[in-house]
Each structure stands twice: as C-alpha cells, then as structure tokens.
C-alpha positions, 0 to 999 in steps of 0.5 A: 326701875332696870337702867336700859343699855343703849344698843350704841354705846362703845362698851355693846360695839366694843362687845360686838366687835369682841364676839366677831373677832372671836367667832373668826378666830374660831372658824380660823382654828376649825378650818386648820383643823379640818384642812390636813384631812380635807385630801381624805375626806375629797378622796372619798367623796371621788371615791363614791362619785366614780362607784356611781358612774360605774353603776350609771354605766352599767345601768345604760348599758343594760337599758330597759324596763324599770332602769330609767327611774334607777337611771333617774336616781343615780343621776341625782346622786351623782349631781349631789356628790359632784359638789364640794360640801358647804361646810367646807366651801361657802359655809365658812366664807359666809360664815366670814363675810357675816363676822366681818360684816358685824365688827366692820358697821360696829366700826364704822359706827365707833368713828362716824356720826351715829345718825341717819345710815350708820346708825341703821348700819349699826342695828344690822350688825346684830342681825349679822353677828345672829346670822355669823353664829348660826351658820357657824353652830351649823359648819361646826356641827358637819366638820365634826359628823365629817371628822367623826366618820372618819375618825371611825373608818379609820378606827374600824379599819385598824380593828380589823387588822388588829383582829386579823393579827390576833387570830394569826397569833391564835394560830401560830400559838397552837402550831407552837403549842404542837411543836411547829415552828412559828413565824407571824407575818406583820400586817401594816 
C-alpha cells in the first residue's frame, strides 16, 4: 500500500514555500524584462487612442444617418484602449498577493498550532499557489505576444529601410555601371 503524504508536513510547506518564492522571482524577472520597453509599448497604445479620437471627431463632425453606430463602435474602443493592459498592471500585482498569500499561511502554519484557522489557512494556500500560477501562465503568455509585436514592428521597420538601401545601391551600381558618379545616402 502507497504511504499518503500529509498536506501538513514541513517538507509539502517547505515545497509550498519553494514554489512561491520561486514564481516571484519569475514575475520579478518578467517585469524587468518588460519595463524598458514599457515607454514604447504605451506610446503605441497613445498612439492608437489619439487615431481613434481623430476618427471620433470627424465622425461628430460628420453627424448623420448610420454614424451613431460607427459612433457607438469607436467610443467602446476608445474605452477599451484608455486602460493600461492587465498583464502589465493588476495581472502582476494579483499575481503577487497570490504567491505571497501561499508561502505567507504555508508560514503561519510552520510556526503556529496546526489546528482549528490555521489549519484552514494552510489548505487554502494551494488554492492560492493554484491561482498565483494560472494568472501567472497568462501575464507570461501577453508580455511575450506584446514583446513579440513589437519585436517584429521593430524588425519589419529595419526591412524596409534596409530594402530602400539596397535598391539605392542597385541604382547607384548601374549609374557607376554607366560612368556616372556614385554617392549613396545613408538612411538612419
């Protein structure tokens, strides 16, 4: 017969303990991650909600049949791009409280009588640790898709500089080719 573990015993809260540390640690090293590009990644987002006030205004300005509902829309996008994203606002601070909240009654339980609340206050702290680890999988998963889209603006913006480049060189190539002289602006 398989022994059972007790949920209680100091190596399952030690473990406990471990893996929210851990997981802070992790959201710690996300967050410094993200943070120099967080100017950019906002910037963007301004960007987008001044385009939409733009599009509201000519919209009012414009009043008539059918531009309630365009109206309507743009409004409701303009509320949904007003907020900062939850990945990088309240995702990681929930994210936190959950971590803490796990190693903390995994503490409280190493101390104290393991009885009666804190006892119940043990057990929760895997629905805590579950919970800190979810959200965590999720504000991981956006930074990343964020990061990524902006990565590959970034990249697709230095492809078409370097393609511009590269058909001024063609050019200059075949004025040379000609005996024309040969001067190659630099794009920054």
């Amino acid at each position: 017969m398989a022994e059972v573990i007790d949920p209680l015993s100091f190596p399952v809260q030690a473990f406990i303990i471990q893996i929210s540390l851990f997981g802070l640690g992790l959201l710690i090293a996300i967050y410094t991650l993200i943070y120099p590009k967080l100017e950019k990644i906002l910037e963007k987002q301004r960007k987008e909600y001044n385009e939409k006030v733009e599009q509201l205004r000519e919209k009012a300005n414009k009043f008539g049949k059918g531009t309630l509902d365009e109206i309507k829309n743009i409004t409701e996008e303009l509320s949904d791009i007003r907020r900062i994203p939850f990945h990088l606002d309240m995702g990681i601070l929930l994210t936190s409280i959950f971590f803490i909240a796990a190693a903390l009654s995994s503490l409280f339980n190493l101390f104290f009588n393991t009885t009666g609340f804190f006892r119940d206050l043990f057990e929760a702290s895997y629905i805590y640790l579950f919970f800190g680890i979810i959200l965590f999988i999720i504000i991981w998963y956006n930074i990343f898709s964020t990061l990524r889209t902006f990565i590959t603006e970034k990249f697709e913006e230095d492809i078409e500089k370097g393609e511009i480049l590269e058909e001024e060189v063609k050019e200059k190539t075949r004025k040379a080719i000609k005996g024309k002289s040969i001067k190659i602006k630099t794009i920054k």
